[in-house]
C-alpha positions as CSV (number, residue, x, y, z in Angstrom):
1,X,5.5,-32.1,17.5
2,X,7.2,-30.0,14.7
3,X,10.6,-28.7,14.7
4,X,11.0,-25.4,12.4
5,X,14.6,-24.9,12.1
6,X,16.1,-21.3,12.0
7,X,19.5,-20.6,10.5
8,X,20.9,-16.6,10.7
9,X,24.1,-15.0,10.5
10,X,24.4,-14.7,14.3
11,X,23.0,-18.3,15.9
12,X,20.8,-21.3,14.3
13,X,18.5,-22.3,16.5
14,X,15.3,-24.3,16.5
15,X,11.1,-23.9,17.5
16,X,9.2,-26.7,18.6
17,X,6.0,-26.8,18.1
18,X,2.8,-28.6,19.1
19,X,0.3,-29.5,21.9
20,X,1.6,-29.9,25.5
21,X,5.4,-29.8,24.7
22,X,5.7,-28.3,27.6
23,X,5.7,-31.4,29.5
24,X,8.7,-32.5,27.5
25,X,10.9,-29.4,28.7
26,X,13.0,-31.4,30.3
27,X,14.1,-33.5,27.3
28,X,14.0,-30.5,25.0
29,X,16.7,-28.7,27.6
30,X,18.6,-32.1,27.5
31,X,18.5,-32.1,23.2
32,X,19.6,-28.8,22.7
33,X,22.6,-29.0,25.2
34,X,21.8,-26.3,27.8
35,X,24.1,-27.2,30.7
36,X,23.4,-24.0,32.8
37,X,23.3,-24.1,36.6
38,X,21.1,-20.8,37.2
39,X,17.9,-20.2,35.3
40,X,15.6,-17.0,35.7
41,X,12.0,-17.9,34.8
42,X,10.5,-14.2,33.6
43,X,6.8,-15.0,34.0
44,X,3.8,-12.9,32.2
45,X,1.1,-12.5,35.5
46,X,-1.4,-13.0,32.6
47,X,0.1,-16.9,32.7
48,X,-2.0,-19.3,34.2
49,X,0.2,-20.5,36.9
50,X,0.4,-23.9,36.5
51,X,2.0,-23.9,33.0
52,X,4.8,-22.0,35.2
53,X,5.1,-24.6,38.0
54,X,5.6,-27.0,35.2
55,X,8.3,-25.1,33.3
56,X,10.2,-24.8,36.9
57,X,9.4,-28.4,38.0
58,X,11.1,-29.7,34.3
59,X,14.2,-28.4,35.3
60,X,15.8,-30.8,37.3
61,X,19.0,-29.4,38.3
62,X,20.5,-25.8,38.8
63,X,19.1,-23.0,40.9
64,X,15.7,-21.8,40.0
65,X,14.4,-18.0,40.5
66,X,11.1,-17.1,39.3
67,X,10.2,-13.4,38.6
68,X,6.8,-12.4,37.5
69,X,5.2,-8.6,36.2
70,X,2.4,-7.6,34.8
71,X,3.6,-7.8,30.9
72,X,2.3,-4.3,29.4
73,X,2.9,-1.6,26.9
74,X,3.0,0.7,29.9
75,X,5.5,-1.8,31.6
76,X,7.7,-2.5,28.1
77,X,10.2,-0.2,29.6
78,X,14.3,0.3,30.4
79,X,12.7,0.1,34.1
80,X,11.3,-3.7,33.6
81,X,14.9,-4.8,32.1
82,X,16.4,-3.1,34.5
83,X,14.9,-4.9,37.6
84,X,15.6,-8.6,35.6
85,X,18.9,-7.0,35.7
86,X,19.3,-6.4,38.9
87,X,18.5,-10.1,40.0
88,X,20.6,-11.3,37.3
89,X,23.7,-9.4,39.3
90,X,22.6,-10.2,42.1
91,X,22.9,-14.0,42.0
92,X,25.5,-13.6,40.1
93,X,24.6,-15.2,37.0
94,X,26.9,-16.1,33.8
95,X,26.8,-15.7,30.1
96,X,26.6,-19.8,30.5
97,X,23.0,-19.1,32.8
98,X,19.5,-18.7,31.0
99,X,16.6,-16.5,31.6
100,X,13.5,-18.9,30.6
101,X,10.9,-16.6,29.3
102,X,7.2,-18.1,29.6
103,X,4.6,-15.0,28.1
104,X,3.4,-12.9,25.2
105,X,5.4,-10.8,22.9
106,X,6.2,-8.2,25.3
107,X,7.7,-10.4,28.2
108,X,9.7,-11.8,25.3
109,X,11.0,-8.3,24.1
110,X,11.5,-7.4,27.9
111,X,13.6,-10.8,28.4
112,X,15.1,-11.2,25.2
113,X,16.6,-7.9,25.4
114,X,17.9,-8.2,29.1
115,X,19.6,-11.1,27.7
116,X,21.3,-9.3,24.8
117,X,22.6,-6.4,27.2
118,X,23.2,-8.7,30.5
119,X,27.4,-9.2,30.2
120,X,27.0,-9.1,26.4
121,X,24.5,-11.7,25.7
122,X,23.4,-15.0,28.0
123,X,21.6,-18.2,27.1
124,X,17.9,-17.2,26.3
125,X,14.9,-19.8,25.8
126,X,11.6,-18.2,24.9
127,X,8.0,-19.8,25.4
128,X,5.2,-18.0,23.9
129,X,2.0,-17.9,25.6
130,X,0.0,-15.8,23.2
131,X,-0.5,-16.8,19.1
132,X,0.5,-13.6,18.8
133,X,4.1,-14.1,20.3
134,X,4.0,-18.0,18.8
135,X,3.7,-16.6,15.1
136,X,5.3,-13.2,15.4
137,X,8.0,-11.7,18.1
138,X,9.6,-15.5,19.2
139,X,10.9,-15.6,15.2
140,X,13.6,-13.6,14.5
141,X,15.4,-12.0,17.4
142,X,13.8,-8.2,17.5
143,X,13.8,-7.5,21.5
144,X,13.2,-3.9,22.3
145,X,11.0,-1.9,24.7
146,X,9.1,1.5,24.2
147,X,9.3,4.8,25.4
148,X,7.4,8.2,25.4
149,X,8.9,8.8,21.9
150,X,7.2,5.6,20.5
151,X,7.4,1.9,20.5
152,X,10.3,-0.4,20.4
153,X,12.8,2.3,19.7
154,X,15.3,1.1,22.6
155,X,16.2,-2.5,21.5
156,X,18.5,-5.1,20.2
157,X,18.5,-8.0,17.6
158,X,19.6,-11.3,19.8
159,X,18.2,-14.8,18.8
160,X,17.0,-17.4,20.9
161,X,18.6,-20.3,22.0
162,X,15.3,-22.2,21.2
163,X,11.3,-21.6,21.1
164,X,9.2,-23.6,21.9
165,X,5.8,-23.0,21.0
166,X,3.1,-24.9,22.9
167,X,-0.5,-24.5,21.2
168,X,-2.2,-25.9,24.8
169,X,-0.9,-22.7,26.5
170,X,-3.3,-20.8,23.9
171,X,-6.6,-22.2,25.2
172,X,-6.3,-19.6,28.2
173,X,-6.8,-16.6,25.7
174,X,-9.4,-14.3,25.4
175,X,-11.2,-14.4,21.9
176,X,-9.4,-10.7,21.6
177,X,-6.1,-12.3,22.3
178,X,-6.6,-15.3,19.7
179,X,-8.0,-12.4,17.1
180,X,-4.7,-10.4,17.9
181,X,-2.3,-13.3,17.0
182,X,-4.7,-14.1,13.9
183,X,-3.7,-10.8,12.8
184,X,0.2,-11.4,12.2
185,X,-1.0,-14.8,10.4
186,X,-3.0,-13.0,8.3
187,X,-0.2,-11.0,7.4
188,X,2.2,-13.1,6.6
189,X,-0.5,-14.8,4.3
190,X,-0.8,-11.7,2.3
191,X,2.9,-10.9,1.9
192,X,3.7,-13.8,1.1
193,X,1.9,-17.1,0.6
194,X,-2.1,-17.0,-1.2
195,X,-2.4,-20.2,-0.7
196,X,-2.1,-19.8,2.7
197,X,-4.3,-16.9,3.3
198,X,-7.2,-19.2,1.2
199,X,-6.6,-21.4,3.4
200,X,-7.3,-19.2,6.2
201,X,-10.5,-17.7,4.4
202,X,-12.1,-21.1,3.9
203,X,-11.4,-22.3,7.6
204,X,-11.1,-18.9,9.4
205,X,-13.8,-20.2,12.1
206,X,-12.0,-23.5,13.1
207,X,-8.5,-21.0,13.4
208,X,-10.0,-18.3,15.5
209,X,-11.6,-21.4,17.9
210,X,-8.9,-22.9,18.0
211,X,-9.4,-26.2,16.4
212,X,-6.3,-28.0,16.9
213,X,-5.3,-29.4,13.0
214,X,-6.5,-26.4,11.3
215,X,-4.2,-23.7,14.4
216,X,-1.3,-25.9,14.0
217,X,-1.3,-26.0,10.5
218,X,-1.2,-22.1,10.6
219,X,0.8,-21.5,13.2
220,X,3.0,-23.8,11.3
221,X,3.2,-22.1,7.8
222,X,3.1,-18.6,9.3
223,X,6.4,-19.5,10.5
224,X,7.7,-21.1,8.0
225,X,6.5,-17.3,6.1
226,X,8.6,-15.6,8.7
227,X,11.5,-18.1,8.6
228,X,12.3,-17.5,5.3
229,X,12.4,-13.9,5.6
230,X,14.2,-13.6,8.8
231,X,16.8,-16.2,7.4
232,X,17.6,-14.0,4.2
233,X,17.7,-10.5,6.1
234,X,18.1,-10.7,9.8
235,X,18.9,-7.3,10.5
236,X,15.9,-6.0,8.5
237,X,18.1,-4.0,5.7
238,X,15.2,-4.7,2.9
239,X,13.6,-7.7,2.7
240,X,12.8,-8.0,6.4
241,X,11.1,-5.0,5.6
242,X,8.3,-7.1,4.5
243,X,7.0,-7.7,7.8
244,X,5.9,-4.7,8.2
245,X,2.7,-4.5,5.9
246,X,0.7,-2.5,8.2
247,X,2.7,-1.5,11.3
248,X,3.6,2.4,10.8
249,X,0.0,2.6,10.7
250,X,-0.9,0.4,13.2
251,X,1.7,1.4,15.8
252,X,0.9,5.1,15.3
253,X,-2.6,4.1,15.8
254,X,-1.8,2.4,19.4
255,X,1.0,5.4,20.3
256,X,-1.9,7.6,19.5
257,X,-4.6,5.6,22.1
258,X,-1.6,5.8,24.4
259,X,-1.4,1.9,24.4
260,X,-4.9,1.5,26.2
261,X,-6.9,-1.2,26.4
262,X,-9.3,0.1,23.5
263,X,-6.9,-1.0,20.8
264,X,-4.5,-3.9,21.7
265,X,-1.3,-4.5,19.3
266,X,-2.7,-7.1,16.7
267,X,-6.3,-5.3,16.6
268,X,-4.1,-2.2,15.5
269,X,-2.4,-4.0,13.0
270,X,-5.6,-4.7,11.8
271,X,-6.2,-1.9,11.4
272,X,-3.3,-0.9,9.8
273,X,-3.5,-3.7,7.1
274,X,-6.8,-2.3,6.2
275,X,-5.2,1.2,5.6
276,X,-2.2,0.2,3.5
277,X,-4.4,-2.2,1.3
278,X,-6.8,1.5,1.0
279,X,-3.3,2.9,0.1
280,X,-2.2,0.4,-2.3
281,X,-5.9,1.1,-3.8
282,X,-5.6,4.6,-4.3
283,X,-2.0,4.1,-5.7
284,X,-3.1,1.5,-8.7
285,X,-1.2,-1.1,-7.4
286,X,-3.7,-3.7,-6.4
287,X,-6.5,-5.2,-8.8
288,X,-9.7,-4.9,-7.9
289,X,-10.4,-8.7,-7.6
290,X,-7.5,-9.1,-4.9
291,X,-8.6,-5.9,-3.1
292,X,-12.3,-7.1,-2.7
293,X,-10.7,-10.5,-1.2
294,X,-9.3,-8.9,1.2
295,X,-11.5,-6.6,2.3
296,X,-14.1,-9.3,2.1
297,X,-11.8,-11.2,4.8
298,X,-11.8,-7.8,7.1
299,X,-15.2,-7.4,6.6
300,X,-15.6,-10.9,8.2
301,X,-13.2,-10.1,10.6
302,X,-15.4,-6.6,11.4
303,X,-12.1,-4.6,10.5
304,X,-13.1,-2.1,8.5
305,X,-14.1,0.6,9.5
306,X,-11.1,2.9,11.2
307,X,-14.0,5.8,12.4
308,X,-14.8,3.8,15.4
309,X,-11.8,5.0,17.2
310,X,-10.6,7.9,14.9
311,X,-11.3,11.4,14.1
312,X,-10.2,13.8,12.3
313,X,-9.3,15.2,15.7
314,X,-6.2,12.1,16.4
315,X,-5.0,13.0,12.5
316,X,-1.5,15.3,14.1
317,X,-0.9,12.6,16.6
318,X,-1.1,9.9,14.3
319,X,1.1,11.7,11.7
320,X,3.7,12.5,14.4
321,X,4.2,8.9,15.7
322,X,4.0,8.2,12.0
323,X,7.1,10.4,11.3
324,X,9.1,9.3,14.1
325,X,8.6,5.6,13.1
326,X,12.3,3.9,13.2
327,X,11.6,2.7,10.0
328,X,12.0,5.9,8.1
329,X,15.3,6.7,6.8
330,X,14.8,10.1,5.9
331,X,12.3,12.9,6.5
332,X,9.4,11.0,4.5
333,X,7.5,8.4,5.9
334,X,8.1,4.7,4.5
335,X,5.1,2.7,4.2
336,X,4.6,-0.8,3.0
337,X,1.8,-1.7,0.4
338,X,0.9,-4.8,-1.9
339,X,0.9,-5.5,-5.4
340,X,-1.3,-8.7,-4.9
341,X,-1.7,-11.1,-2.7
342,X,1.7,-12.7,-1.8
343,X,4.2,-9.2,-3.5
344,X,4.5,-6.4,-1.6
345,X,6.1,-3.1,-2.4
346,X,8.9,-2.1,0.6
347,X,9.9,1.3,-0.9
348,X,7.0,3.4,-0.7
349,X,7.8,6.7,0.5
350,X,5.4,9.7,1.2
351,X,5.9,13.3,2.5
352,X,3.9,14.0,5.6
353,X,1.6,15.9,3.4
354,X,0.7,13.2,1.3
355,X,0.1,10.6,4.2
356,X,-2.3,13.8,5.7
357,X,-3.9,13.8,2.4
358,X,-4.8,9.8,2.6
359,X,-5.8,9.4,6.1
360,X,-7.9,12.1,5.8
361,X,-10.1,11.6,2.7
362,X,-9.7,7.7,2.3
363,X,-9.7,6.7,6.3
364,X,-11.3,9.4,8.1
365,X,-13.9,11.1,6.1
C-alpha cells in the first residue's frame, strides 16, 4: 500500500493506495482519527455489492445508513444532493458525522458536494470505484453537478478527509470504463511528465488489462502529476488550469450527445485531446516528432477520428456549450494546447469564429 500525501490551503489530507485496502478500512478510519458516531454510505448501484457490505461491516461503531442511486450524468443533479440531504437532516447528523462515498467520479461530485453545503462542510471520505475517479475527480476537491446549461456549473471546492483508492475494486469494470480512466492518465502524462506517458506507450496493453505492477505504477504517478498541481493552485486560478487539456472540447462534445451512452466522459476527453493536439498543430506550437507520437498513441487507442459521432450538423451545439464553458472569462473561448510533450499553453483564447473555423476544416471535414 502507498500513501500519496496532499497538502492545500484548506485541509492536508492523505490517499491510500493499493490492492484490497479495503479490507483494512477499519484501521485506516482508526489512523486518520475519524471519531464520528453516524456515517452515510452513498453507494454507486454500478458497485458490486459486496465491496459495500465490506465498507459497512469495517465500521465497527456508530450508526450506519446506506443510500444507493443510479450514479449518472442525467442523475448529477441539485435533486440527487438534495435527497442525501434530506437523510442527513433527518437523522440528524453533525459537522463531526461522515458521508462514506464508495463509486465513480460522479457519486463523488454528488457526495463531496452534499458535504461542502450540509451545515457548512462535514467529514467526507471518498472511495473510488472507477480508474477514472482513482486518478482524476478523488484529487483535488472539485465537487459539482450539471444542469441543462452544461456540466459541473453548480459546485464547490471541498477536500476529502481521505481517499482511498483500492485497485481490486477496478477488476469489475467494463473495458470502456478502464479505457475512460486511461484517458485522464494519459493526460496528465502529456501535460506534464514524458517519461511517464513512454512509459504508458511501451506497456499500454498490461495498463488497459489491468496488470497489477504496471496499473499501480500509473495510477500512482498520475497522482503524483495531479498532486503537484492541485497543491500549487487549488482553486484553479492558472496553473490548475492545466488539467484541462482537452475538456472544453470534450465536455461540449458530451453536452452536445446529451450525456448518452454513445460517448461516456473519458472517451470524450479523448476526444478532445485529439482536437487540442490538431489545434496546437495548426497553431505551430507542437513539432512534428511529438505530434506524430501522440497521434501514434490515439491511433492505438482508435481515437482519431471525431466523424464517427460528428457532423457538420452538431457544429452550433458544440460551439454553444463551448462558449458557456465556466472556464472562459470573457466572451472568447479559452482552450488549452501543448508545446510538447510535458508544457502546455493555458492562455489560448479564440473568438467563436475562429473555434468555427477549426472544428470545421481540421475536425469535421
Amino acid at each position: 500500500m502507498k500513501i500519496l500525501p496532499i497538502k492545500t490551503k484548506s485541509k492536508n489530507y492523505n490517499i491510500y493506495i493499493g490492492h484490497n485496502i479495503i479490507s483494512k478500512f477499519n484501521k485506516i478510519i482508526k489512523r486518520e482519527n475519524i471519531n464520528s458516531q453516524k456515517f452515510l454510505i452513498v453507494a454507486d448501484k454500478n458497485v458490486p455489492k459486496v465491496f459495500v457490505k465490506m465498507v459497512k461491516s469495517k465500521i465497527s461503531s456508530g450508526k450506519r445508513i446506506l443510500y444507493s442511486f443510479n450514479a449518472s450524468e442525467k442523475n448529477k443533479n441539485v435533486n440527487t444532493v438534495n435527497s442525501i440531504v434530506k437523510i442527513l437532516l433527518k437523522n440528524n447528523f453533525t459537522r463531526n458525522d461522515v458521508i462514506i462515498c464508495i463509486g465513480g467520479g460522479i457519486a463523488g461530485d454528488v457526495s463531496g458536494f452534499a458535504a461542502s453545503i450540509f451545515k457548512r462542510g462535514l467529514k467526507f471520505i471518498n472511495i473510488p470505484s472507477t480508474l477514472l475517479s482513482q486518478v482524476d475527480s478523488s484529487i483535488g476537491g472539485k465537487t459539482g453537478v450539471n444542469n441543462k446549461f452544461g456540466k459541473n456549473l453548480i459546485g464547490s471546492f471541498y477536500q476529502p478527509d481521505f481517499v482511498i483508492s483500492d485497485i481490486k475494486l477496478l477488476n469489475s469494470l467494463s473495458k470502456r470504463e478502464v479505457m475512460c480512466g486511461y484517458a485522464e492518465i494519459f493526460k496528465h502524462s502529456l501535460i506534464k511528465n514524458k517519461k511517464l506517458f513512454l512509459f504508458l506507450d511501451k506497456n499500454l496493453k498490461d495498463i488497459l488489462n489491468l496488470k497489477k505492477l504496471y496499473i499501480q505504477k500509473a495510477i500512482l504517478e498520475s497522482c503524483k502529476i495531479k498532486k503537484q498541481i492541485v497543491e500549487q493552485d487549488e482553486k484553479e486560478k492558472s496553473l490548475r488550469k492545466t488539467l484541462n487539456l482537452g475538456h472544453t472540447f470534450g465536455h461540449a462534445y458530451e453536452a452536445t450527445l446529451n450525456y448518452s451512452k454513445k460517448l461516456n466522459h473519458g472517451e470524450a476527453v479523448l476526444y478532445g485531446i485529439l482536437s487540442s493536439i490538431k489545434l496546437s498543430k495548426k497553431q505551430k506550437e507542437i513539432n512534428k516528432k511529438e505530434y506524430g507520437l501522440i497521434i501514434s498513441h490515439l491511433k492505438k487507442l482508435n481515437f482519431d477520428n471525431l466523424k464517427k459521432f460528428f457532423n457538420k450538423r452538431h457544429l452550433n451545439r458544440i460551439l454553444s456549450f463551448m462558449s458557456s464553458d465556466k472556464k472562459n472569462i470573457s466572451n472568447k473561448i479559452n482552450l488549452i494546447t501543448l508545446k510538447k510533450i510535458g508544457s502546455v499553453n493555458i492562455n489560448n483564447q479564440l473568438n467563436t469564429n475562429e473555434v468555427r473555423k477549426f472544428i470545421k476544416s481540421e475536425l469535421l471535414n
